[in-house]
C-alpha positions as CSV (number, residue, x, y, z in Angstrom):
1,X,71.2,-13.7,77.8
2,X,69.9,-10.2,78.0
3,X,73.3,-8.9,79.3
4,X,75.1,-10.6,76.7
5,X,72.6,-8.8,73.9
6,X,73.0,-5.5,75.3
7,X,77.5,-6.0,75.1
8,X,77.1,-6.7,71.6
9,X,74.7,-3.5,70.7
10,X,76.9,-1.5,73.3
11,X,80.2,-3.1,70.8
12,X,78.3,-2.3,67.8
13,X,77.1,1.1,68.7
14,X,80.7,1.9,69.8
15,X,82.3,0.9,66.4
16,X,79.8,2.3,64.4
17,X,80.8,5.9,66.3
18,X,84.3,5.0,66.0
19,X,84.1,4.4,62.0
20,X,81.9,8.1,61.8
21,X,84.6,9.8,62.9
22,X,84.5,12.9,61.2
23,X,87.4,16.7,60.7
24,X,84.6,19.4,61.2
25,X,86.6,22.5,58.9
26,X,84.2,25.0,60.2
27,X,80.9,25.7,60.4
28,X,78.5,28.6,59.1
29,X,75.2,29.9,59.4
30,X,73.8,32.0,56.6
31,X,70.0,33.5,56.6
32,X,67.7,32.8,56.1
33,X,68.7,30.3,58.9
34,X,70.8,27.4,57.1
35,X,73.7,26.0,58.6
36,X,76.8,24.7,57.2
37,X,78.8,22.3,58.2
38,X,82.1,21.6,56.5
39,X,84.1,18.4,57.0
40,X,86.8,16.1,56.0
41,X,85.8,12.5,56.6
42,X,86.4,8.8,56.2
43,X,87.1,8.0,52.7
44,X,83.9,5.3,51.6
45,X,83.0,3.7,48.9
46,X,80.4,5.5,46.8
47,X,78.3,4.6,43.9
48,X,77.4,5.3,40.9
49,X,81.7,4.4,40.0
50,X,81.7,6.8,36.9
51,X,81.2,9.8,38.8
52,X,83.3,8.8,42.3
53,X,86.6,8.3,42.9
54,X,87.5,4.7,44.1
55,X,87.7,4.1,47.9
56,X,91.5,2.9,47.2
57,X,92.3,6.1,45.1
58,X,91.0,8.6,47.3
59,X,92.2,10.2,50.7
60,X,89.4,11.9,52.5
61,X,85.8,12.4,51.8
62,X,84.9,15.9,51.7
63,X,81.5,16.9,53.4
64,X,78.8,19.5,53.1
65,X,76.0,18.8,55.4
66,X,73.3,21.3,55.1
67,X,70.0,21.8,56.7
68,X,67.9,24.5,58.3
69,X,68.8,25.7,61.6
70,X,66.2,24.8,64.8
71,X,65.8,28.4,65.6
72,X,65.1,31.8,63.6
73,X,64.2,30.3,60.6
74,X,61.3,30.8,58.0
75,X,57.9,29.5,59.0
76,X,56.9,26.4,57.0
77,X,60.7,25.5,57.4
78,X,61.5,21.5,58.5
79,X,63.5,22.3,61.7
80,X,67.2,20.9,60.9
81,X,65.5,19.4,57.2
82,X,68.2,19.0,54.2
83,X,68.3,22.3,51.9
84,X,68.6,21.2,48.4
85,X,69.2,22.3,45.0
86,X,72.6,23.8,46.2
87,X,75.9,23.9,44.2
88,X,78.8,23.4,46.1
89,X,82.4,23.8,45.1
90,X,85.6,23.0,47.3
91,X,89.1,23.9,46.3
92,X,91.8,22.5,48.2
93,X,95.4,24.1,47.9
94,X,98.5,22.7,49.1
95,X,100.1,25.2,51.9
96,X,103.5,24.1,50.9
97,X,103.3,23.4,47.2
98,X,100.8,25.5,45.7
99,X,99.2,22.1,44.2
100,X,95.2,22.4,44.3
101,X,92.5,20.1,43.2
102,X,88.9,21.4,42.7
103,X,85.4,19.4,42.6
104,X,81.9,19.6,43.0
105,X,80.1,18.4,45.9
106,X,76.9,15.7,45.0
107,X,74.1,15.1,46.9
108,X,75.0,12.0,48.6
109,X,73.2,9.7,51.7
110,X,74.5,7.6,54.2
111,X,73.1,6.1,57.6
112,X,75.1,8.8,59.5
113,X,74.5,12.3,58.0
114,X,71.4,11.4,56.0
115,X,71.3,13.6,52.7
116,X,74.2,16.2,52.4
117,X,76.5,17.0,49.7
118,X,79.7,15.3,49.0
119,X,83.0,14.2,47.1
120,X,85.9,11.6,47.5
121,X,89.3,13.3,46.8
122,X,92.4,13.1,46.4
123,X,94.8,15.3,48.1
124,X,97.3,17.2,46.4
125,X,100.3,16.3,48.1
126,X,101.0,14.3,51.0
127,X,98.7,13.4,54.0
128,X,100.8,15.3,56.6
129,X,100.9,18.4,54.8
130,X,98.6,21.4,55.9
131,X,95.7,22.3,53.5
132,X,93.5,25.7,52.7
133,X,90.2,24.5,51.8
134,X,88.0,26.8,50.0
135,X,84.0,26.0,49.4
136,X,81.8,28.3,47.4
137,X,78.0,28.2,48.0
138,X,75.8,29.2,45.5
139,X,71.8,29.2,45.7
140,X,69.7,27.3,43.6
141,X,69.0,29.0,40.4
142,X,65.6,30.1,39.5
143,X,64.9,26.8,37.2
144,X,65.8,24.6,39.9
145,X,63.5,26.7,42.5
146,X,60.7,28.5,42.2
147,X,59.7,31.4,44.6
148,X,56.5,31.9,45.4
149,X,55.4,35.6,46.2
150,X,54.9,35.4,50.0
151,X,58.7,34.5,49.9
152,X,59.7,37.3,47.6
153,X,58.1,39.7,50.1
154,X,59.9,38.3,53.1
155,X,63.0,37.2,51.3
156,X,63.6,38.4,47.9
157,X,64.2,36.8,44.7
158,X,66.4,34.5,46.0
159,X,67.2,31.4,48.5
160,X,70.3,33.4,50.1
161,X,73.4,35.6,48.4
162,X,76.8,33.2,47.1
163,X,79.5,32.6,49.8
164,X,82.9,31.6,50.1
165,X,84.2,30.4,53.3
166,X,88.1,30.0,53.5
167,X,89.6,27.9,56.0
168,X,93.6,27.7,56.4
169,X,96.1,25.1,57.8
170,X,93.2,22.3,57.6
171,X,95.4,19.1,59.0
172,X,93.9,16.1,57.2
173,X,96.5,13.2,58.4
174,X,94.1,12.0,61.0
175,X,91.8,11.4,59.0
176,X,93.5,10.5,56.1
177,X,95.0,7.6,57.9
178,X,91.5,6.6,59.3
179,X,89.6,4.2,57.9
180,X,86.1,2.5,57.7
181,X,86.6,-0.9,57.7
């Protein structure tokens, strides 16, 4: 009995990786110590409707995960904890067409990532095109985060500077073509 429990967690355990399959874009680290890690994943079914794209309309989810590095980081700091309060943009361009779409990534959760931002999309062309995917970073502003002073000595007035990472021929078909259930 005990062999035939632990064939269906290793089954389960072995879908469940198989359905979390995941296109890492890139990844960055910006201090004071947060990492980001850009993806292209499984297209899922996400709630509330009215601001989500429908599991059957959509291509791939788009992912920001987030969180403070394990190393070199701020003291107080939640080693690897969620960083919130951040707005995320990702445009994706069409390589061969020009066509782009833009959205905003929401805070989402899930049993996989835990908290990290996110948005279902679809892409603008065909799924075996190549893509340029472009996410902008920007830092909370100062009515969704307060500072207190021993930060602004060691920090200044702010969480970290906007970026805008650019990543070229991004090949979504994989994924695309994947799907969770």
């Amino acid at each position: 009995m005990k062999n035939v429990i632990f064939s269906i967690c290793v089954l389960l355990t072995a879908n469940f990786y198989l359905n979390a399959q995941e296109l890492v874009i890139g990844e960055e680290r910006v201090e004071p110590g947060i990492v980001f890690i850009f993806e292209g994943a499984i297209k899922d079914h996400v709630i509330p409707s009215s601001l989500h794209l429908k599991e059957s309309q959509t291509n791939v989810h788009i992912e920001a995960r987030v969180n403070w590095d394990t190393n070199n980081i701020p003291k107080g700091t939640p080693k690897g904890g969620f960083v919130p309060y951040l707005h995320i943009t990702a445009k994706i361009v069409n390589e061969k067409t020009s066509l782009s779409t833009f959205i905003d990534l929401l805070p989402h959760i899930n049993l996989v990532d835990n908290f990290h931002y996110a948005r279902n999309i679809t892409l603008p062309g065909e799924i075996n095109d190549l893509y340029s995917v472009e996410f902008r970073v920007i830092p909370p502003t100062h009515l969704e985060l307060a500072l207190h002073n021993d930060w602004l000595k060691n920090y200044g007035e702010e969480l970290f500077k906007e970026n805008l990472f650019l990543y070229r021929k991004v090949d979504f078909e994989e994924i695309a073509k994947a799907s969770r259930n």
